[in-house]
C-alpha positions, -999 to +999 in steps of 0.1 A: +456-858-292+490-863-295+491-882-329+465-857-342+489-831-336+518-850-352+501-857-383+483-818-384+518-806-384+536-829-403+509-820-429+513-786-423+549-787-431+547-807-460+521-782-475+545-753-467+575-773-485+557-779-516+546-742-519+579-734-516+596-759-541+564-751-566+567-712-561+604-707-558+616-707-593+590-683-602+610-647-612+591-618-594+593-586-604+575-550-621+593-533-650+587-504-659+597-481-691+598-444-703+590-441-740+591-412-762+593-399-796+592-429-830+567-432-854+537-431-826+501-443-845+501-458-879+472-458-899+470-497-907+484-511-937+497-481-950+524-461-927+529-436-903+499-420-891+503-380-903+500-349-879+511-364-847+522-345-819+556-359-799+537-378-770+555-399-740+539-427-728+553-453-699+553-495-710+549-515-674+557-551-667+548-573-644+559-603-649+542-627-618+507-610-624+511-611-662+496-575-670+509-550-684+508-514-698+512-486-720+498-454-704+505-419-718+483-388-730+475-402-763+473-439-752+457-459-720+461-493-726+465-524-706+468-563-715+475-595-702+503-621-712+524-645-702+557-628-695+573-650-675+603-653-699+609-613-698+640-607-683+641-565-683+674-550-689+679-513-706+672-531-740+642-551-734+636-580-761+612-604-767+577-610-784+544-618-766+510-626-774+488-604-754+451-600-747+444-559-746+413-551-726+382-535-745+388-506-719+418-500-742+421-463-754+439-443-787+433-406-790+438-397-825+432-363-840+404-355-813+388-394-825+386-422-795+397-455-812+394-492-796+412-522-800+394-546-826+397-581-832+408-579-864+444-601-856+461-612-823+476-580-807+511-587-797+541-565-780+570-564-797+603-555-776+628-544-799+658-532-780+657-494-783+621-496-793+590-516-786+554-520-809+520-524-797+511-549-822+470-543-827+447-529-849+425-499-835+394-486-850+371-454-839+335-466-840+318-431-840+336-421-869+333-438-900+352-416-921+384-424-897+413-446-905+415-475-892+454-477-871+478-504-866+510-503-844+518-481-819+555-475-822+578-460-794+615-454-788+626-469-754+642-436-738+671-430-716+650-436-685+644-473-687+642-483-653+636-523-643+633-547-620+616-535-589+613-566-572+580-578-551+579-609-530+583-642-545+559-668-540+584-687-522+581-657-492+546-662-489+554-697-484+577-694-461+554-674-441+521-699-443+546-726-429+557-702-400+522-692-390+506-728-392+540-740-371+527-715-347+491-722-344+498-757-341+526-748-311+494-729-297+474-754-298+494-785-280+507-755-254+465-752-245+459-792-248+486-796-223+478-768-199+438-782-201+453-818-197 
């Protein structure tokens, strides 16, 4: 029993260390942005989309789950990416492929559009700015423009940078729970011994 236990922790331990080492470079953490005012909708190809009220919206980051999102009262959309070279900051920068899910939603002079596969959508962080890179089309209305970016000024209320656990943690805590069910385990093969 005793060399079972020996190697069942030594694996154990080695498991632990390697999450650790694999999982402790990743960067952890949910951004989050207040956007207001810029161009807004652009009617693709051509230019600013005319007649737009002055909406806010709020970009989120997060940069270990790779999702993301741009959610206001003329927008609810969310994507996927791989930001794991996003590092935040007041000025955000940095260009990103992203997949936006068909749940995706424009509201555009009372028409519903959806994101279409017409080119790879992409978000564009700009500094004072960022662009929703995709085309957008309303399928019950064929007499409606078809849009393109989604443009937004990065406003005074940037926040960034809330961190969550790293990967490492969880580790760490796997190691110190298997450490203790093995301790349990040798305590009751002694005491039945």
């Amino acid at each position: 029993m005793g060399k079972q236990f020996t190697k069942g922790l030594a694996k154990a331990i080695l498991a632990g260390a390697a999450a650790i080492v694999m999982a402790g470079q990743a960067h952890a953490a949910v951004y989050t942005y207040g956007l207001t005012g810029g161009a807004g909708f652009t009617v693709y190809g051509v230019g600013t989309a005319p007649g737009q009220p002055n909406t806010d919206s709020t970009l989120t980051i997060d940069t270990t789950a790779g999702t993301g999102s741009v959610v206001g009262s003329a927008i609810n959309a969310a994507f996927t990416g791989d930001f794991s070279t996003f590092t935040g900051g007041a000025a955000p920068s940095g260009m990103f492929n992203i997949n936006i899910t068909p749940a995706s939603t424009l509201t555009y002079q009372g028409n519903t559009y959806q994101v279409s596969p017409l080119h790879q959508p992409m978000l564009e962080l700009l500094g004072s700015s960022i662009n929703l890179w995709a085309v957008w089309t309303s399928p019950g209305c064929s007499s409606c423009a078809t849009l393109g970016d989604t443009l937004k000024n990065v406003s005074s209320s940037t926040t960034g940078g809330t961190q969550v656990p790293e990967p490492g943690m969880v580790g760490l805590m796997g190691l110190g729970a298997a450490a203790l069910v093995w301790r349990r385990r040798r305590d009751g093969a002694r005491a039945a011994a």
